[in-house]
MARKEPA-429383 format. One line per 5 residues: number of its first residue (from 0); their letters; for each residue y, x, z of C-alpha. Coordinates in nm, 2 decimals, padded with zeros to 4 digits. Each point is the difference from the previous one (the first is absolute). Layout:
BEGIN
NUM = A = Y X Z ~ ...
***
This chain:
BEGIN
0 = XXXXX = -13.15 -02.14 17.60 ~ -00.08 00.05 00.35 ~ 00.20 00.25 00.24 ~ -00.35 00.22 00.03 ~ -00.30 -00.06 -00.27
5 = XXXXX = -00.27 00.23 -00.11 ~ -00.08 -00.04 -00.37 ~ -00.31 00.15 -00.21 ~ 00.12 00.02 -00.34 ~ -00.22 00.22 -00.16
10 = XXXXX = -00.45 -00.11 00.06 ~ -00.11 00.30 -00.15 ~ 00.08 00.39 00.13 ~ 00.25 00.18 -00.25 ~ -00.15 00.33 -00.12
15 = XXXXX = 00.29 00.22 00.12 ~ -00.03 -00.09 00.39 ~ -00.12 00.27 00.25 ~ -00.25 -00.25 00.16 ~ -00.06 -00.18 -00.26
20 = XXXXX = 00.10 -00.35 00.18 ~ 00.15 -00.30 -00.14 ~ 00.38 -00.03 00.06 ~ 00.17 -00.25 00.24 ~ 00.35 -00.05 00.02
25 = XXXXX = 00.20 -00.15 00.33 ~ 00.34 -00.14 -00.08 ~ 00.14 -00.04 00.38 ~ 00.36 00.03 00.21 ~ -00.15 00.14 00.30
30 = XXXXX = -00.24 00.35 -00.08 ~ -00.13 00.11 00.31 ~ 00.16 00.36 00.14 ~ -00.29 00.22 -00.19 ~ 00.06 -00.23 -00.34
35 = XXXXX = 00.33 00.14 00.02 ~ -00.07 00.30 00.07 ~ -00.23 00.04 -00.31 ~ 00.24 -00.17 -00.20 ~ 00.26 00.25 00.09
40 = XXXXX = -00.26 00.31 -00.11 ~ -00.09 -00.18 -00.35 ~ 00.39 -00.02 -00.05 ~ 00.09 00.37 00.12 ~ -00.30 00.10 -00.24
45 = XXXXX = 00.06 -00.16 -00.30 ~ 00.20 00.13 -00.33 ~ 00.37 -00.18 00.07 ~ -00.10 -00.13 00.34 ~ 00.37 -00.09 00.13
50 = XXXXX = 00.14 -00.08 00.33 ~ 00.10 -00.37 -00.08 ~ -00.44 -00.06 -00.01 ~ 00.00 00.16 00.34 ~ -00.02 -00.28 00.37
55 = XXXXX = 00.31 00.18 00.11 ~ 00.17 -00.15 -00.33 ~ -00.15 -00.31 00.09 ~ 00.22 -00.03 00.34 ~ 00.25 00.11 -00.15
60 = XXXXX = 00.03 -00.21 -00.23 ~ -00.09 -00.26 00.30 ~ 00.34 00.02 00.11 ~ 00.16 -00.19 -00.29 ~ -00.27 -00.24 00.00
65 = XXXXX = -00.26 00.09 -00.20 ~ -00.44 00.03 00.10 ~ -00.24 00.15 -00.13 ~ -00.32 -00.09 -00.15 ~ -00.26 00.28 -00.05
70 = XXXXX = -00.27 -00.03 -00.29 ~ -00.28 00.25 00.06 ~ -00.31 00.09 -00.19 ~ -00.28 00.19 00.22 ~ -00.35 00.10 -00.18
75 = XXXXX = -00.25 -00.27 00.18 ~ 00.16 -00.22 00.25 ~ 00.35 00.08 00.19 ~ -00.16 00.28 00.17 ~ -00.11 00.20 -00.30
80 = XXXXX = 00.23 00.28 -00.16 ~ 00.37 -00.12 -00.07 ~ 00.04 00.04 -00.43 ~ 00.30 -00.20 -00.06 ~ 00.27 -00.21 00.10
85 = XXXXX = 00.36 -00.16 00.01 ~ 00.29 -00.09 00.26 ~ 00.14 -00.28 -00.08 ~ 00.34 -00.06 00.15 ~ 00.12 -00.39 00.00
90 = XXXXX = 00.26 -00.20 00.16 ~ 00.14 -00.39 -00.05 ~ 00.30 -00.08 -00.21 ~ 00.23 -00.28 00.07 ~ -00.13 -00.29 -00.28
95 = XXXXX = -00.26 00.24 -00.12 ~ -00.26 00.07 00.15 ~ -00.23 00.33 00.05 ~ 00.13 00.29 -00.18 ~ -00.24 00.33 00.02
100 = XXXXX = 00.05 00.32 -00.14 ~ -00.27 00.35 -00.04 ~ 00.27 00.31 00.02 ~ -00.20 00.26 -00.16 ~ -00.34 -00.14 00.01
105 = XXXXX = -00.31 -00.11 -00.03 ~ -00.15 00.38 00.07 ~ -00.35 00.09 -00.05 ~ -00.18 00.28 00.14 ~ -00.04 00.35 -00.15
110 = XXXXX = -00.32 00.14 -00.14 ~ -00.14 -00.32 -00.12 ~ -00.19 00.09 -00.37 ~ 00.06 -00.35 -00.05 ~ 00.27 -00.20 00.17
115 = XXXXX = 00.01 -00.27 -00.22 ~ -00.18 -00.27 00.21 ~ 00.22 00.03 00.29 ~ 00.30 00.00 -00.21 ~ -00.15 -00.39 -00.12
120 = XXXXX = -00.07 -00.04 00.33 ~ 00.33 00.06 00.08 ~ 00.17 -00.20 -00.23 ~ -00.20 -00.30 00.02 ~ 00.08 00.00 00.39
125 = XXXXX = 00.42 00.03 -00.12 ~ -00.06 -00.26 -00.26 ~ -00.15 -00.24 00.26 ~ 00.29 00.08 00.23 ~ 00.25 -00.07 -00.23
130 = XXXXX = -00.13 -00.31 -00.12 ~ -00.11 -00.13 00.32 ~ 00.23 00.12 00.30 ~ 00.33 00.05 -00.19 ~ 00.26 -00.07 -00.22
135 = XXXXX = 00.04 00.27 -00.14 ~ -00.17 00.38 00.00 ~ 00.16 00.30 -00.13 ~ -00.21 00.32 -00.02 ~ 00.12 00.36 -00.09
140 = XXXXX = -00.30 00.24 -00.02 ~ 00.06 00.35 00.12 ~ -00.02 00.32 -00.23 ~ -00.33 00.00 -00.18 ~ -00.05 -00.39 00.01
145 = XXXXX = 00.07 -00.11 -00.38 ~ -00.39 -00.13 -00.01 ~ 00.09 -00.22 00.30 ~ 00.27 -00.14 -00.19 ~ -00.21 -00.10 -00.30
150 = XXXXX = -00.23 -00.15 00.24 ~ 00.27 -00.19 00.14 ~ 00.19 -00.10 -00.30 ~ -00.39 -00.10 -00.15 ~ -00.01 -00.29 00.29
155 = XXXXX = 00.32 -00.17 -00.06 ~ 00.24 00.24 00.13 ~ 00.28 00.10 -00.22 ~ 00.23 00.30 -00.04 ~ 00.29 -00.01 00.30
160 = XXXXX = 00.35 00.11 00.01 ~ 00.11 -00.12 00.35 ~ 00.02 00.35 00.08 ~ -00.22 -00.05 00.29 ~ -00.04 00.40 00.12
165 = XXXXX = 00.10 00.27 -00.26 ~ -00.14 -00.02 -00.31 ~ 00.12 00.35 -00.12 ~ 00.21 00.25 00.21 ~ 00.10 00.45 -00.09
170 = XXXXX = -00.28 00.22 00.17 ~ 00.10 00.33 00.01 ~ -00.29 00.30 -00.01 ~ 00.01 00.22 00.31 ~ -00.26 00.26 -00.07
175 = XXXXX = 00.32 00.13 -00.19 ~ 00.17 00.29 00.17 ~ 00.33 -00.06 00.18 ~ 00.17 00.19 -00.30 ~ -00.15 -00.25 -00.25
180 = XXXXX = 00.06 -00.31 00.18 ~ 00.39 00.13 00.02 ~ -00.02 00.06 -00.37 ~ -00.07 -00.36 -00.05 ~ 00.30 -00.12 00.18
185 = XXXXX = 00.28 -00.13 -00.21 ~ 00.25 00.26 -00.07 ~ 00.24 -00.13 00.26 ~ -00.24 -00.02 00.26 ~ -00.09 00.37 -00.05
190 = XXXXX = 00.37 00.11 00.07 ~ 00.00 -00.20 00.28 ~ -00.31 00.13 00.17 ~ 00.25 00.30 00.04 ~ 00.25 -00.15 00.14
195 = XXXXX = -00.09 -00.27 00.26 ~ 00.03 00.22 00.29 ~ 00.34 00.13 -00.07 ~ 00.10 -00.35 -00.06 ~ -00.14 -00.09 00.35
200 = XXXXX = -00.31 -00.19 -00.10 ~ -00.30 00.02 00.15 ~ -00.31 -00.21 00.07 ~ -00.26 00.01 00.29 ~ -00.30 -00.20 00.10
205 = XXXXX = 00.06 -00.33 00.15 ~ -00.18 -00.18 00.30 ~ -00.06 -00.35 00.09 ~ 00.35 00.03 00.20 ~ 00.16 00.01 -00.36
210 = XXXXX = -00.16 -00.32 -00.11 ~ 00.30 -00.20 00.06 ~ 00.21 00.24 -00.18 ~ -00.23 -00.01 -00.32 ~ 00.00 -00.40 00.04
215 = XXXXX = 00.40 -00.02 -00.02 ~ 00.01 00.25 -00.26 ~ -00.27 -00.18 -00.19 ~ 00.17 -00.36 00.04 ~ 00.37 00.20 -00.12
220 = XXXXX = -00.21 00.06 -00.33 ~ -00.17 -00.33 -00.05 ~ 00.38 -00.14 00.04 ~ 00.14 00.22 -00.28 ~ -00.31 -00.02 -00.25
225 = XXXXX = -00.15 -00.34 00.05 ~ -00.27 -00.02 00.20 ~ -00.11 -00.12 00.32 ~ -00.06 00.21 00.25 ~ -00.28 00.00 00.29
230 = XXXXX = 00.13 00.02 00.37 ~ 00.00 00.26 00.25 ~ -00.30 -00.14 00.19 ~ -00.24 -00.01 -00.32 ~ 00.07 00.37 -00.07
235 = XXXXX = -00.04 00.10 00.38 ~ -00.34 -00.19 -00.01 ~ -00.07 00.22 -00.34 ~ 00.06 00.29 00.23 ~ -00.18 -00.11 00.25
240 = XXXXX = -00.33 -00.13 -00.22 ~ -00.03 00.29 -00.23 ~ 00.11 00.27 00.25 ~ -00.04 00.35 -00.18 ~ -00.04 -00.19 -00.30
245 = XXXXX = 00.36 -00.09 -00.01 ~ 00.25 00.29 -00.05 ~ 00.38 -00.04 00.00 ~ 00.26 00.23 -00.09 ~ 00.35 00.01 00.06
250 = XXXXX = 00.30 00.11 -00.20 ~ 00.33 00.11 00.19 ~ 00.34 00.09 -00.11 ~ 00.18 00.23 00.25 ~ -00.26 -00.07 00.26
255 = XXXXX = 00.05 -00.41 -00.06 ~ -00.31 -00.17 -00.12 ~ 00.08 -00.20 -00.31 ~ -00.30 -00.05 -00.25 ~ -00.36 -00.02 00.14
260 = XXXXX = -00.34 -00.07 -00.16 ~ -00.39 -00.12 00.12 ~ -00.27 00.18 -00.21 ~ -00.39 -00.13 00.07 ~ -00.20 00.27 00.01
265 = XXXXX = -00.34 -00.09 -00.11 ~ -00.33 00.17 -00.18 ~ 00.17 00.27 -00.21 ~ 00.32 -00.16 -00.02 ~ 00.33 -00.06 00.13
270 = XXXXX = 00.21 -00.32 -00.11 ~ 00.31 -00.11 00.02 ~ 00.03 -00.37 00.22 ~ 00.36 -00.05 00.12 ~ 00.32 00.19 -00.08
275 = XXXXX = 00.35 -00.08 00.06 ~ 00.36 00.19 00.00 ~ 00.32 00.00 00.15 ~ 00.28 -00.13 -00.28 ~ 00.27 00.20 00.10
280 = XXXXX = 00.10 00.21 -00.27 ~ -00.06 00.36 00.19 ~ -00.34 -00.13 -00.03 ~ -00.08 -00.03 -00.37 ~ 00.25 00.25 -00.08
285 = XXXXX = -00.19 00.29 00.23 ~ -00.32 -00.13 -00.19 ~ -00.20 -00.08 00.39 ~ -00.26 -00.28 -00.14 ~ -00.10 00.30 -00.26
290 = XXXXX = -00.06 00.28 00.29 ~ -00.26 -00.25 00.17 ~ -00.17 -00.01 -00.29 ~ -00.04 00.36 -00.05 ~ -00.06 00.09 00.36
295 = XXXXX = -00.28 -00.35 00.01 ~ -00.16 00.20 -00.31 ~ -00.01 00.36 00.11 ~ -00.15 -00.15 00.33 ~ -00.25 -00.12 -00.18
300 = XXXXX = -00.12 00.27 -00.18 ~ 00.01 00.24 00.35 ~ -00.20 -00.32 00.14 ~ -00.23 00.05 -00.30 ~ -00.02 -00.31 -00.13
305 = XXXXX = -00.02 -00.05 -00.42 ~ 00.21 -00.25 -00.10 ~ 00.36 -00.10 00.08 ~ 00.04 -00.41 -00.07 ~ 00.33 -00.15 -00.05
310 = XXXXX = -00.11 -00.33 00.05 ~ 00.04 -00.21 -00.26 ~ 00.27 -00.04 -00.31 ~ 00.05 -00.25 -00.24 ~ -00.22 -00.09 -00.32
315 = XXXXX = 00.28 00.04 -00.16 ~ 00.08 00.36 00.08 ~ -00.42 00.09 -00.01 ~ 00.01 -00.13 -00.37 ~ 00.29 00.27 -00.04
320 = XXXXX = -00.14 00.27 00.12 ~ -00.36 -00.08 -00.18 ~ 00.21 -00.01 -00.32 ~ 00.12 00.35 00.03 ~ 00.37 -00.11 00.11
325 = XXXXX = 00.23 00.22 00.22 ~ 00.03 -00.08 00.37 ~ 00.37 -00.03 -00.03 ~ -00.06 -00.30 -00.23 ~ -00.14 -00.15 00.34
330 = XXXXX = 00.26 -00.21 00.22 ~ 00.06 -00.01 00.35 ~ -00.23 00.14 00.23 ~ -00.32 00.04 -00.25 ~ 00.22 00.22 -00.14
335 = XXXXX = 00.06 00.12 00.37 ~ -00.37 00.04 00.06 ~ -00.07 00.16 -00.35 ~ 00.30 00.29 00.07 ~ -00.29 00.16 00.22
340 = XXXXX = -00.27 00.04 -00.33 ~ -00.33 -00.18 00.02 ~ -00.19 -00.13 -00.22 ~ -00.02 -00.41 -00.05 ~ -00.36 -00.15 00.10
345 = XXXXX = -00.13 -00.37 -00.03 ~ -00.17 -00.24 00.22 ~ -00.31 -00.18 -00.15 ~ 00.14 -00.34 -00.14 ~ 00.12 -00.24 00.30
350 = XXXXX = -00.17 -00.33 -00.03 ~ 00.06 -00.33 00.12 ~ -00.19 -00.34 00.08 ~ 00.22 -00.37 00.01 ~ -00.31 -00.21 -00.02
355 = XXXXX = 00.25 -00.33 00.02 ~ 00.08 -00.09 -00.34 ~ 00.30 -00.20 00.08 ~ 00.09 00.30 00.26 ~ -00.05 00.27 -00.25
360 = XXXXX = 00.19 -00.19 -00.25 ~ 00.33 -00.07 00.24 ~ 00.00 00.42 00.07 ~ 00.01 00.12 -00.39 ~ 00.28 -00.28 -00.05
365 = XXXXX = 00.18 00.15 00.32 ~ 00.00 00.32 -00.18 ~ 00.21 -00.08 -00.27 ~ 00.24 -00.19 00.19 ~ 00.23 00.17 00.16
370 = XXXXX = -00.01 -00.17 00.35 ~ -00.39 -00.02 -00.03 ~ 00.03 00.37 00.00 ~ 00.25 -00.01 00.29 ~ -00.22 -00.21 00.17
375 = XXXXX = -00.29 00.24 -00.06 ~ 00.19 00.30 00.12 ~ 00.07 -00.20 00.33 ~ -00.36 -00.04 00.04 ~ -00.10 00.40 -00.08
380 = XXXXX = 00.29 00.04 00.29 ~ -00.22 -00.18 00.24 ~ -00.32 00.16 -00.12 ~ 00.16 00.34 00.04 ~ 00.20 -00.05 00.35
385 = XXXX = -00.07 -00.33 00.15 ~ 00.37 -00.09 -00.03 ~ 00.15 -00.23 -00.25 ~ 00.31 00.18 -00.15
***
């Protein structure tokens, strides 16, 4: 598929359009200034529009390598209304090939009576992609999208588990008073909502000056639990794409910072990106990671916004919860995350296409072997941060 092509997939005009045009859909890597710009408004206007389909995503996510390809479906020709669309982000690996991914997309606009066409239109454009321009294409629709994964999974995609973005996360209900939210605290975080200032905790609102902070304390985590971490100069260009957008708050210990977390603040929602602690002792003892929390959440309900995201937990600890099991059955920090209430919530179904028989076959023996799955873990690494670790 070309870099730039405009595509009319549908000859006759769907009932359901305002002007009552046939659709055309332009799959392209450079959108002119105003295509953004609309793109931008479809995304900030549509049920579980998220940050990662916003441009300012895109360069960010331009700094470990990836580009993005925009699919866009206007009523008429390219200049016609904007009704749908995706961001594609896609980068080269070493022996692979193209590897794209949707975080939390396609989104189609509100107040369509019928949005089915566009959602085809939609997928066809992602099917051709994926078959055409890379080896593989992983697709996790946003909050409200389970018919675009039955369109997708209807063309040859199939059901994903690469964990691609958050497939299921704790939102916690802000329209709560403060009383009620502090009721839904585990029973040890409500005693200690008493007592953080006597023990010298507080938190405060961070700037951009505490980016390197957050980044050590960040990479100090990813050491302890596993993961790998991004740099300092991918969360100060965060910062410095999403501006307001990005919110971090700092946890200190007799006036030393020592935990510290970045929150996107998007729609009606605030959610949880990075966090990351000091491992001395003092720390966890004195409970700091657990006071940014609270003070993230009751900033968010004076900010007004409706929903508190923790940003993603395992399937594992989802099922638990769906099933009516305690959070203290939960381990590490799900359990962590699920101390502050909330209730568990589900992504549509992620979906994937590996049109490469011989490709698709070498990835499900890789994962069950266990250096396959090493080997695919490296590869998430470089997807996630651009570093192999």
């Amino acid at each position: 598929m070309s870099s730039s092509a405009t595509l009319p997939l549908l000859p006759h005009p769907p009932a359901h359009l305002p002007l009552a045009l046939p659709l055309t859909v332009t799959v392209t890597d450079r959108p002119t200034a105003s295509a953004l710009a609309d793109w931008s408004r479809l995304v900030a206007d549509s049920i579980g529009g998220d940050v990662a389909q916003l441009p300012e995503w895109a360069r960010l996510r331009g700094t470990v390598g990836f580009r993005a390809r925009y699919i866009l479906v206007h009523a008429g020709g390219p200049g016609g209304e904007l009704l749908g669309g995706a961001q594609v982000l896609e980068r080269p690996l070493p022996l692979l090939g193209s590897v794209g991914y949707v975080p939390y997309g396609p989104v189609v606009a509100e107040g369509l009576s019928d949005p089915s066409a566009v959602r085809a239109a939609l997928s066809d454009a992602l099917t051709e992609l994926g078959r055409t321009a890379m080896r593989m294409l992983f697709v996790q629709p946003p909050a409200g999208g389970e018919a675009v994964s039955r369109e997708l999974l209807a063309r040859g995609f199939r059901p994903s588990d690469a964990n691609i973005a958050p497939g299921q996360t704790l939102r916690l209900y802000l329209h709560h008073d403060i009383g009620e939210l502090r009721a839904g605290l585990s029973r040890r975080l409500r005693t200690w909502t008493n007592r953080w200032e006597s023990r010298g905790v507080t938190v405060r609102l961070g700037t951009e000056a505490d980016v390197p902070l957050l980044a050590g304390l960040v990479a100090r985590s990813g050491e302890h639990q596993g993961f790998a971490a991004v740099t300092a100069d991918y969360l100060a260009t965060l910062v410095r794409e999403l501006g307001p957008s990005a919110v971090i708050f700092v946890g200190e210990l007799d006036g030393r910072p020592v935990a510290a977390a970045l929150f996107t603040r998007y729609a009606d929602s605030l959610k949880l990106r990075f966090a990351g602690m000091d491992r001395d002792e003092a720390v966890s003892r004195s409970n700091v990671p657990a006071a940014v929390q609270w003070y993230a959440i009751q900033w968010a309900k004076r900010a007004g916004l409706r929903w508190f995201d923790q940003g993603g937990i395992s399937a594992e600890s989802a099922d638990a919860l769906f099933t009516g099991q305690s959070r203290d059955s939960l381990r590490g920090v799900d359990r962590f995350k699920a101390s502050f209430g909330g209730e568990p919530h589900r992504s549509p179904r992620a979906v994937e296409l590996i049109a490469n028989p011989v490709l698709r076959a070498g990835y499900d023996l890789s994962r069950d072997w266990a250096p396959g799955r090493r080997l695919i873990e490296l590869a998430k690494a470089v997807l996630r941060t651009g570093r192999l670790r």
